[in-house]
N, C-alpha and C positions, 0 to 999 in steps of 0.2 A: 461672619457669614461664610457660605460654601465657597470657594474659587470657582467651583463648578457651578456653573448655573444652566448648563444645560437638562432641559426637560427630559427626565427619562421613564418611559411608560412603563405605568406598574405593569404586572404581569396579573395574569386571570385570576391566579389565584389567590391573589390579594383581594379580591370583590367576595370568593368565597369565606375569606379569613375575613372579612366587615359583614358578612352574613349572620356567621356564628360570632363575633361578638354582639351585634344586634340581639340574636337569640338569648345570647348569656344575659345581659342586660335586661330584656323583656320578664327573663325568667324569675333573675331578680327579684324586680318588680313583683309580677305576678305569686312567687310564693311569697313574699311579704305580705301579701295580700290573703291571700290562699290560708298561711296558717299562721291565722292573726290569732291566732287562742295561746299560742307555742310563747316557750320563752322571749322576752324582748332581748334578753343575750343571744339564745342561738337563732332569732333572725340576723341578729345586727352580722353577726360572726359569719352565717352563711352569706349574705349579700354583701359583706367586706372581702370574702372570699371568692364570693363571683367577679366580682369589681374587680378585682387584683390579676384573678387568671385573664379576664376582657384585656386590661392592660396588659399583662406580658403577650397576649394576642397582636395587642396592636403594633406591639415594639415590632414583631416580626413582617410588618407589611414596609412599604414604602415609604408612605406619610407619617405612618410612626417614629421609624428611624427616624424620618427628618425631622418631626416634633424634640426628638431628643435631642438631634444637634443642635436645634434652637436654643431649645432650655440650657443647655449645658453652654454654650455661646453665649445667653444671655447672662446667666450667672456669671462668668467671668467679664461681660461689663462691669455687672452692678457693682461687684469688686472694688472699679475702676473707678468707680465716682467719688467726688471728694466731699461730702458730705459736712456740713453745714457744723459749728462751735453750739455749744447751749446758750454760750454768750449772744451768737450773732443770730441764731433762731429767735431767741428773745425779743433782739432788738429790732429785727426785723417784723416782728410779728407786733412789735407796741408802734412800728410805724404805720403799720396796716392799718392797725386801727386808730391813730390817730387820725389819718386822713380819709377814710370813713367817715369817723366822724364828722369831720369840718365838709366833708362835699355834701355827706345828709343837712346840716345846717345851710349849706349854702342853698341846695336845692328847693331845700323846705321855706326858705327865703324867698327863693324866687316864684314859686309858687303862690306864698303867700300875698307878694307884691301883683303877677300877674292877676291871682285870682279878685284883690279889688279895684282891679285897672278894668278888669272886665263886667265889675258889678259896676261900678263908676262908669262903663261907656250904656250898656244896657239898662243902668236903672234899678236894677234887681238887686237887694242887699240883702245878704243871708245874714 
C-alpha cells in the first residue's frame, strides 16, 4: 500500500477524461450493435481497440494511476504467498470431505431420530 494516504483531489479534468472514456465505451457498444452485419473479427478488433485506448485513458486520471499501484502491489503479494504442496492440497481436501461426510451422516441421524420423536409425541406416522 501507499505511505501516503492522504486524500488528494483529482483535478476537473479528470471528470472530462471519465466522460470520454464513458463515450468510448458507449460507442463500443453501440457500433457492436450498429454493424452487426460486418465481420465478427473487425467488431471484436475495433471494440478491443476502444477498450484498450478507454484504458490507457484511465491510466492518465487519478483513480487509474492508483488502480495500477494497486495491482502492481497486489501482484507482489501474491508472489509472496506460500502456496500449498499437491501432497498437502490432497490431503487436505480428502479431509474435507471426510468430515462432510460424517457430519451429513450425523445430521441426517439426528433428524431422523428427532423426526420419530416428533411422530411418537403427535401421533402422526409418516
Amino acid at each position: 500500500m501507499n505511505a501516503s494516504t492522504e486524500e488528494q483531489p483529482s483535478s476537473s479534468f479528470d471528470t472530462v477524461k471519465w466522460g470520454v472514456i464513458f463515450l468510448l465505451l458507449a460507442g463500443a457498444v453501440a457500433g457492436n450493435y450498429v454493424y452487426g452485419e460486418e465481420s465478427v473479427l473487425i467488431r471484436a478488433v475495433a471494440v478491443v481497440a476502444m477498450v484498450g485506448i478507454a484504458g490507457l485513458i484511465a491510466l492518465q486520471t487519478e483513480k487509474g494511476r492508483n488502480a495500477a499501484i494497486f495491482a502492481k502491489e497486489a501482484r507482489t503479494e501474491v508472489r509472496k504467498v506460500v502456496w500449498p504442496t499437491r501432497q498437502e492440497a490432497v490431503q487436505t481436501t480428502g479431509i474435507v470431505l471426510v468430515v462432510t461426510l460424517l457430519m451429513s451422516l450425523l445430521l441426517w441421524g439426528l433428524d431422523s431420530v428427532l423426526f420419530w420423536l416428533v411422530g411418537l409425541v403427535t401421533g402422526m406416522q409418516v
